[in-house]
C-alpha positions as CSV (number, residue, x, y, z in Angstrom):
1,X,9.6,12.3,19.5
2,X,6.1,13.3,17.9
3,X,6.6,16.5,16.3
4,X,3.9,19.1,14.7
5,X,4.0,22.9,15.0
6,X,1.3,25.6,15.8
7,X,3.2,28.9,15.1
8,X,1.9,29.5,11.5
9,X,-0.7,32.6,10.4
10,X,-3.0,29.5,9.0
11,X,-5.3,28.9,11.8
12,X,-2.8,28.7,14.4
13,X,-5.4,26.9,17.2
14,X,-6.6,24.3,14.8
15,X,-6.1,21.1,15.3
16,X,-2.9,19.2,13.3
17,X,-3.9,17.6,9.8
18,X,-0.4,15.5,10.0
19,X,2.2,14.3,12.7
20,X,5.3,12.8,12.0
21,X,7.6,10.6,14.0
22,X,11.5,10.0,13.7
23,X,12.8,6.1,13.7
24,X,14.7,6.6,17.1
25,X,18.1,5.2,18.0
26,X,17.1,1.2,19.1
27,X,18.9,-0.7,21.6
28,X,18.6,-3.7,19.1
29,X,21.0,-2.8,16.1
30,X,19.0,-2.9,12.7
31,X,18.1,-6.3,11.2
32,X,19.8,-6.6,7.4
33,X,16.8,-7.3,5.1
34,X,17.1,-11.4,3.9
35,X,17.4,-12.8,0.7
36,X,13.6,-13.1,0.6
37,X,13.6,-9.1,-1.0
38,X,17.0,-9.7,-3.1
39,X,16.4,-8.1,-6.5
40,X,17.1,-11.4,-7.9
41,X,13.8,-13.2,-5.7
42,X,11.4,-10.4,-6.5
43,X,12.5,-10.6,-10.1
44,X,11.9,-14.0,-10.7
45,X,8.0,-13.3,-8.7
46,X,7.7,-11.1,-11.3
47,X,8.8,-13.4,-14.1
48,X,5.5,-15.2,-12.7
49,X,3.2,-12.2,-13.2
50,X,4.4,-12.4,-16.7
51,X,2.6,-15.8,-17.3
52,X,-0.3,-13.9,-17.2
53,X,-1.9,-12.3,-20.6
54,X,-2.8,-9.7,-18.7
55,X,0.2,-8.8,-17.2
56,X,2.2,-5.8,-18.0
57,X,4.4,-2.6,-15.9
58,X,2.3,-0.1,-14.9
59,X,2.9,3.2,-15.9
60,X,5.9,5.6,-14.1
61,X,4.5,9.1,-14.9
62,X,6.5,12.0,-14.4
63,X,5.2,15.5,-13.3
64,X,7.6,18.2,-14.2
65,X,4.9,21.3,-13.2
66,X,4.3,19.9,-9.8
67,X,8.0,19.2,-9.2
68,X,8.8,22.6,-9.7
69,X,5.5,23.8,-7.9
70,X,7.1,21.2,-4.9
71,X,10.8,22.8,-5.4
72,X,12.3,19.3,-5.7
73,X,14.0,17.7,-9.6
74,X,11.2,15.1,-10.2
75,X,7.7,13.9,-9.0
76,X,7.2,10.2,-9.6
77,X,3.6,9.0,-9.8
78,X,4.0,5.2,-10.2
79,X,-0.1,4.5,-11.4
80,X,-1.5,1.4,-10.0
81,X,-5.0,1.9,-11.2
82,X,-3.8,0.4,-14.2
83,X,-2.9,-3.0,-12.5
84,X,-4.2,-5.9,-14.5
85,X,-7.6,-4.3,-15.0
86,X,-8.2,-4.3,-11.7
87,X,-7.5,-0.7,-10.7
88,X,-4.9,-1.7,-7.7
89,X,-2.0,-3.2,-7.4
90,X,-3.1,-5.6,-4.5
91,X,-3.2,-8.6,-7.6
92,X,0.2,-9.0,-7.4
93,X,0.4,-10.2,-3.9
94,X,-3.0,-12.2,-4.1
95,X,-2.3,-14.0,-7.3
96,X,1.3,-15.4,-6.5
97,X,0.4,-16.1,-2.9
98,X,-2.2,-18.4,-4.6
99,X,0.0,-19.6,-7.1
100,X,2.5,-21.0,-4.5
101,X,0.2,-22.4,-2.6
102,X,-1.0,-24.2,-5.5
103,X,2.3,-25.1,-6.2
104,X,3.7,-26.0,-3.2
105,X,0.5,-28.9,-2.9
106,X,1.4,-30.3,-7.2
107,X,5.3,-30.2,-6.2
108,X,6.1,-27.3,-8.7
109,X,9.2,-25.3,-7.6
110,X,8.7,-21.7,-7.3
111,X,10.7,-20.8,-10.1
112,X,8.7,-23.4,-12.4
113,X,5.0,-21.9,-11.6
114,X,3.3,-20.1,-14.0
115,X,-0.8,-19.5,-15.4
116,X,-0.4,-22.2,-17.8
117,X,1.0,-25.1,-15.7
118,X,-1.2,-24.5,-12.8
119,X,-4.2,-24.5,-15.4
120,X,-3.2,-27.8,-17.0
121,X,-6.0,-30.3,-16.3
122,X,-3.6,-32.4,-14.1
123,X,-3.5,-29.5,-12.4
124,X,-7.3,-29.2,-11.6
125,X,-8.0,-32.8,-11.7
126,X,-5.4,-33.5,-8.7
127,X,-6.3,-29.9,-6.6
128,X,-10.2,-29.8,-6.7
129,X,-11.6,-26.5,-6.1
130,X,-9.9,-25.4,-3.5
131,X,-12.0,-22.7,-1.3
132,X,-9.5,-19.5,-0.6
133,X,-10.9,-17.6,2.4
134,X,-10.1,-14.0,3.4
135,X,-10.7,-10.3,5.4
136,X,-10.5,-7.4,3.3
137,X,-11.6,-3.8,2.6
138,X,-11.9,-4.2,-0.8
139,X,-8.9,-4.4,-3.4
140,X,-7.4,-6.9,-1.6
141,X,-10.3,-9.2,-1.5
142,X,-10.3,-8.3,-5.4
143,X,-7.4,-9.8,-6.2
144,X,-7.7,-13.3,-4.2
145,X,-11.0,-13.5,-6.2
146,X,-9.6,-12.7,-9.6
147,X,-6.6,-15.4,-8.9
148,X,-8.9,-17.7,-7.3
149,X,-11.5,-18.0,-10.6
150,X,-8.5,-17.6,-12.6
151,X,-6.7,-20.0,-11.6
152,X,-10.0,-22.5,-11.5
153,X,-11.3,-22.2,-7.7
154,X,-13.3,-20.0,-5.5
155,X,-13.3,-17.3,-3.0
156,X,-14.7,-16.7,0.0
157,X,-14.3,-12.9,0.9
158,X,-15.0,-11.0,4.3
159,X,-15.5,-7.6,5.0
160,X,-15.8,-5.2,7.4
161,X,-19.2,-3.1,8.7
162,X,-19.0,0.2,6.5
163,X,-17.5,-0.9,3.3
164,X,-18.1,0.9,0.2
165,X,-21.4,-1.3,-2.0
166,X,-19.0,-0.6,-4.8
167,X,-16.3,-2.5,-3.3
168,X,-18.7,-5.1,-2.5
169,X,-19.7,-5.4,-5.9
170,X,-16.9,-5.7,-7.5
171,X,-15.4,-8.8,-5.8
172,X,-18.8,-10.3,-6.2
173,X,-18.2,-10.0,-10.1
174,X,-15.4,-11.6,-9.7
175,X,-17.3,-15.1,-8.6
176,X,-16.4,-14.8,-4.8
177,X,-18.6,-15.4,-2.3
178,X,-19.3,-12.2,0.1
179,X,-20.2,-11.2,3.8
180,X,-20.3,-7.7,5.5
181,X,-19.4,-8.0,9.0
182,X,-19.9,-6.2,12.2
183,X,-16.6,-5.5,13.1
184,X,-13.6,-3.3,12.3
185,X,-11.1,-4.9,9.7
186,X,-8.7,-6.6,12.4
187,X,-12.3,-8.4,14.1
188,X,-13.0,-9.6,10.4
189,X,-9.6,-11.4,9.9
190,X,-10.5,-13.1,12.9
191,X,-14.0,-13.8,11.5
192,X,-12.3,-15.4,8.2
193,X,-10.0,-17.3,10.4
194,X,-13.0,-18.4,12.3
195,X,-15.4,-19.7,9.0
196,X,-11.7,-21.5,7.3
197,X,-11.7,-23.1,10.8
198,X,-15.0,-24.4,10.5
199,X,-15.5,-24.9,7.2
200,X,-11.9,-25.9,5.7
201,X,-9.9,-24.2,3.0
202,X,-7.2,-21.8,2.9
203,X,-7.1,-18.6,4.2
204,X,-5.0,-15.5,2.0
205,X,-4.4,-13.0,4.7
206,X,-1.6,-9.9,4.1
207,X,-0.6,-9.7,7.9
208,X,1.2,-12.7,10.3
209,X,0.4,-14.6,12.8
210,X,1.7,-17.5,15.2
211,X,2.2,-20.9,12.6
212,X,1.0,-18.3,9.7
213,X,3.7,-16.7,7.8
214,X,4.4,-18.1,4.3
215,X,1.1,-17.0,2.3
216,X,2.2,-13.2,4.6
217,X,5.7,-13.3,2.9
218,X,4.1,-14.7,-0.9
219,X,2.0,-11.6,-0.9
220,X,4.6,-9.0,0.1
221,X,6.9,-10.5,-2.2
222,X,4.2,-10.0,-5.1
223,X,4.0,-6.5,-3.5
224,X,7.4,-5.5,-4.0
225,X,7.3,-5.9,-7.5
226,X,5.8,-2.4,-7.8
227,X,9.2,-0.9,-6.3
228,X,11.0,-3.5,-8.8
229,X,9.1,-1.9,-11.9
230,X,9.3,1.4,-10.5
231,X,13.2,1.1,-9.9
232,X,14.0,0.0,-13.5
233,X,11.2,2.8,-14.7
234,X,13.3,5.7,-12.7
235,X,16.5,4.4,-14.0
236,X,15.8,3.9,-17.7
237,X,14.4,7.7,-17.6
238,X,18.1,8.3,-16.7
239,X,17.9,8.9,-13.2
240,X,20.2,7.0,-10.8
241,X,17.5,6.4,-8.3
242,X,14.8,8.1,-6.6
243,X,16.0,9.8,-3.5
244,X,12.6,9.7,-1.2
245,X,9.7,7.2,-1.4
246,X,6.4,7.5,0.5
247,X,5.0,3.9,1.5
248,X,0.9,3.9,2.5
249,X,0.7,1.3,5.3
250,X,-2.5,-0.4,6.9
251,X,-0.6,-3.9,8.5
252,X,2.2,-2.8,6.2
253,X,2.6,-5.6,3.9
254,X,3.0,-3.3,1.2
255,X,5.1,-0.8,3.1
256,X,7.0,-4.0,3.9
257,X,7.6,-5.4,0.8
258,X,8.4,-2.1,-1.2
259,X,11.3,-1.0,1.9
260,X,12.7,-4.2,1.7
261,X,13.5,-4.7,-2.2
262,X,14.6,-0.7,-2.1
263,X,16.9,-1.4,0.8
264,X,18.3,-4.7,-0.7
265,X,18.3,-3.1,-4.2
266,X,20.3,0.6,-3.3
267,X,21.9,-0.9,0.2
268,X,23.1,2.3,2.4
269,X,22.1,4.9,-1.0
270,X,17.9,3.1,-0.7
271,X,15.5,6.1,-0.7
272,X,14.5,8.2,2.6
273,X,11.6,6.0,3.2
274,X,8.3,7.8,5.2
275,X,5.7,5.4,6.0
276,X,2.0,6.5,6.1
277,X,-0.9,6.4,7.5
278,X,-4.6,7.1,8.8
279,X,-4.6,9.3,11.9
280,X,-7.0,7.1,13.1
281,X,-5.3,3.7,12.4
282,X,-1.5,4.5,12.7
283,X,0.0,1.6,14.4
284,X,3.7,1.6,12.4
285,X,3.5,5.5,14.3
286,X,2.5,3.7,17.1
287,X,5.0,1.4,17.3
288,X,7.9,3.5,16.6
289,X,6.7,6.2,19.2
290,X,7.2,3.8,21.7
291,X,10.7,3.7,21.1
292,X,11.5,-0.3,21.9
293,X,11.6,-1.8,18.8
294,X,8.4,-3.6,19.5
295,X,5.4,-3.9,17.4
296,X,1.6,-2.0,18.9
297,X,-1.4,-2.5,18.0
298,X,-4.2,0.5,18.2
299,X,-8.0,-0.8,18.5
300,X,-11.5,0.7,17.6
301,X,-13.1,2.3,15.1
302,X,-11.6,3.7,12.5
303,X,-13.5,6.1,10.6
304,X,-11.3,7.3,7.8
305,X,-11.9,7.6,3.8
306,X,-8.8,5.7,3.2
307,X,-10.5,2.2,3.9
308,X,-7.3,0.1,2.1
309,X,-5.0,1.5,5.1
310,X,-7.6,1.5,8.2
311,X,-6.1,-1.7,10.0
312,X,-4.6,-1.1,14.0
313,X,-2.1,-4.5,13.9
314,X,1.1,-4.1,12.6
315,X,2.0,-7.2,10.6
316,X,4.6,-9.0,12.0
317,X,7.0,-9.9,9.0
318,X,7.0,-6.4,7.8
319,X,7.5,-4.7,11.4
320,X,11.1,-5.5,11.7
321,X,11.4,-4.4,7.8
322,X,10.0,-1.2,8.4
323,X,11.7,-0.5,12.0
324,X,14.7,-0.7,10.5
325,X,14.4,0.2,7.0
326,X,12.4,3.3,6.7
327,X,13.1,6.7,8.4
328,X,9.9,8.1,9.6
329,X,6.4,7.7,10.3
330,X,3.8,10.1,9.4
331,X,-0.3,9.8,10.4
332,X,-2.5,12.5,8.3
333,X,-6.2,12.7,8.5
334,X,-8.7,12.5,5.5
335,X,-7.9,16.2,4.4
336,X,-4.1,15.7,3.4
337,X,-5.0,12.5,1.5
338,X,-7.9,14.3,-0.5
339,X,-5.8,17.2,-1.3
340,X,-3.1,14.8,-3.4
341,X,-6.5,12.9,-4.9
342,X,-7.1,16.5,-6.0
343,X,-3.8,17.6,-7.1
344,X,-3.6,14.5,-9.8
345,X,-6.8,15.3,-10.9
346,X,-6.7,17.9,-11.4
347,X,-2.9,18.5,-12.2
348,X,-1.1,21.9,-12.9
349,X,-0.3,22.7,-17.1
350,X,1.3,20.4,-18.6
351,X,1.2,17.4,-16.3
352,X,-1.6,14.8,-16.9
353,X,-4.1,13.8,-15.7
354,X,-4.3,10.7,-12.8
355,X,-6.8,8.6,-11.2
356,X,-5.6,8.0,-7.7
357,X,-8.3,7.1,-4.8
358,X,-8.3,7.5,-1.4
359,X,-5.7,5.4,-0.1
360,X,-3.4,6.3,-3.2
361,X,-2.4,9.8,-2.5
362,X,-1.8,10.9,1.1
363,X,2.2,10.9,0.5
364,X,1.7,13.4,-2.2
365,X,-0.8,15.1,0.5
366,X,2.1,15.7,2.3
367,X,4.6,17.2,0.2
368,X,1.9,19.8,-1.0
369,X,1.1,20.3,2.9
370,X,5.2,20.5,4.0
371,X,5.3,23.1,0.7
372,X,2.1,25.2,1.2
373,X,1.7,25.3,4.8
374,X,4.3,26.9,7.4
375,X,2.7,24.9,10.7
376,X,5.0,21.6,9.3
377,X,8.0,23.5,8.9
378,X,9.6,21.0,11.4
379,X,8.0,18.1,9.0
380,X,9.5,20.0,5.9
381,X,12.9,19.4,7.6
382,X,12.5,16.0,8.4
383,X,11.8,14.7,5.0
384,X,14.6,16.9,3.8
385,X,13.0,17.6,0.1
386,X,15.7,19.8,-1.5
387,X,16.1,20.9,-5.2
388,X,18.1,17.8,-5.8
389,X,15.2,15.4,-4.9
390,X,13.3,13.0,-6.7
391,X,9.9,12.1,-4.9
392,X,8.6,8.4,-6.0
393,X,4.7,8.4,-4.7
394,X,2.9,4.7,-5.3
395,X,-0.4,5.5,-6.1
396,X,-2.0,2.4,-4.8
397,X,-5.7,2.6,-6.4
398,X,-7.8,4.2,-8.4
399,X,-11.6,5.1,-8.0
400,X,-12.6,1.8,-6.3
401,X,-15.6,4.3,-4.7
402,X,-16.3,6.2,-7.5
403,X,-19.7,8.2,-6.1
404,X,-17.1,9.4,-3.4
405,X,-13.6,10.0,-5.2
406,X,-16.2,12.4,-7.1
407,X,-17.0,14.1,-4.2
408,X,-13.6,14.6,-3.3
409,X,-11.5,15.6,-6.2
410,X,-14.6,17.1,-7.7
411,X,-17.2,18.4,-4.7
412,X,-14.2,19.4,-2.8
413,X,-14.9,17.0,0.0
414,X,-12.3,17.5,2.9
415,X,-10.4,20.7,2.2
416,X,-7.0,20.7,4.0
417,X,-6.0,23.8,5.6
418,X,-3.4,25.2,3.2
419,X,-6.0,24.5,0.2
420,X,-8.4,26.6,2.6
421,X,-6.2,29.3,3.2
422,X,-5.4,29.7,-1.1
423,X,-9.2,29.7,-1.3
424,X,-10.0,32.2,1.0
């Protein structure tokens, strides 16, 4: 049932900044997650990332003025802006979805692959340059760039009409070849698909299809080693686990990835899991709406700041993850998203400082939104935040557009309504 409420004295008649849907009762009974998101597979993808120099956890940061601003025990930024110089965490899927496929053609066993072996000049003498293709709105097409030249081969990167110049520049410092299509992000997947077709080479894509679904699961396995870190983070900072987690989704490989480790890591106690996304791009809301079990897809354009997440087709490995595994799905315009951008930049005494960009913060948009403004009462109780809580919030990026996260968190660019109404 899609729920929002009106009856509130801020601007009553104005149209909703965030909608929420409850995972419904299936007629299929929920799918157990695999051994593919054990804590024991994800550890050892993440004994991989630590054959890289540049490897490290990124920071957990706690936010003790906010949490009690939020009524809840603990706020949980986990900062991805940090990630391997890169200022996303999207390298952790790219570079070990390379690295297997790398292995898998030199015979190396999963558990064996690492930066050195995969650099030795065996290595490079029996692969070639190998041309890795791909669709991307930007940190995505980052990483398979960064692990392409690192790893000794080259990248061919896609992207869709309206992306950000600085985006576009930054994967082209990282050696990759780069086009701006004409179509939304799902058309240019099918324009990368198109070029690999006719020009060879292998294509790195986040999101499934028919006979394509082992580079999908490489790169949401890399994914979940943010909710590996961040577990062991919560729990060495003496809390038993966090109680609620806020998962960004575009096709939900990340999503995927993070709900899967967290329900194969905590079992029945795993985290109430809200997924989120664009208003304009929600398909996971979509999908559960409809109540069957089965997967939408919405179309068009998608005009939304939070580029990373503006993709209308669910992927198809991390649907029956997230169907079963998370608890609700939540679609928030541009506003709610800029307010979190604003509240970690500009953080309340005490707390520090964070970089998150636009597709980072919309989860923390919520809880300020559910706190501040009375028209999501109903939303409030859904997510059940409660002064026991502990709120994990993965901000994805950082400033990967930073003329516009200035605009935002400084100029004051899309004000949500409760923000308006303390202003006024």
């Amino acid at each position: 049932m899609h729920q929002h409420d009106r009856d509130s004295g801020l601007e009553p008649t104005a149209a909703p900044e965030l909608e929420y849907v409850l995972r419904p009762r299936y007629p299929v009974p929920p799918v157990p997650v695999g051994p593919e998101f054990s804590v024991a597979t994800i550890d050892a993808v993440r004994r991989f990332h630590a054959t890289f120099a540049q490897y490290r956890p990124t920071p957990l940061v706690q936010l003790p003025a906010l949490a009690a601003a939020l009524g809840v025990a603990g706020v949980w930024i986990k900062d991805e802006s940090k990630r391997f110089d890169l200022n996303s965490f999207k390298v952790l899927g790219g570079s070990y979805a390379v690295a297997r496929h790398l292995g898998k053609e030199l015979g190396i066993a999963p558990e064996e692959l690492s930066f050195a072996r995969l650099n030795e000049p065996e290595a490079r003498r029996r692969l070639g340059t190998v041309n890795f293709v791909t669709a991307t709105d930007g940190n995505h097409g980052r990483a398979v760039a960064w692990s392409a030249r690192e790893l000794g081969h080259r990248a061919v990167v896609f992207m869709p009409k309206g992306s950000a110049q600085s985006r576009v520049d930054n994967i082209r410092k990282e050696g990759a070849e780069v086009h701006v299509t004409e179509g939304n992000y799902d058309d240019t997947i099918r324009t990368a698909r198109a070029y690999m077709e006719r020009h060879g080479g292998v294509i790195v894509q986040d999101t499934a299809w028919e006979g394509y679904t082992d580079i999908p699961l490489w790169i949401m396995q890399g994914y979940a080693v943010v909710a590996h870190e961040a577990a062991e983070q919560v729990e060495a900072a003496g809390v038993e686990r966090p109680t609620h987690v806020f998962l960004q989704a575009g096709v939900g490989s990340f999503a995927g990835g993070a709900a899967g480790y967290l329900a194969a890591r905590y079992g029945a106690d795993r985290p109430r899991a809200a997924v989120v996304e664009p208003w304009e791009a929600a398909c996971y809301y979509a999908s559960v709406a409809a109540g069957d079990g089965e997967p939408r897809d919405v179309g068009g354009d998608m005009p939304t700041m939070m580029a990373g997440l503006a993709c209308g087709e669910p992927n198809r490995l991390a649907w029956p993850i997230l169907r079963d595994h998370s608890d609700l799905c939540i679609r928030v315009t541009d506003e709610i998203a800029a307010s979190g951008m604003r509240a970690l930049a500009h953080p309340l005494d005490g707390d520090p400082v964070l970089c998150a960009g636009e597709s980072a913060a919309a989860g923390l948009g919520i809880c300020l939104a559910v706190r501040h403004d009375q028209t999501y009462a109903e939303a409030a109780r859904a997510l059940d935040l409660t002064a026991d809580s502990h709120v994990l919030i993965i901000s994805t990026e950082g400033d990967t557009d930073p003329d516009h996260y200035r605009l935002v968190v400084d100029g004051g660019r899309y004000p949500a309504r409760w923000e308006r109404g303390a202003n006024e």
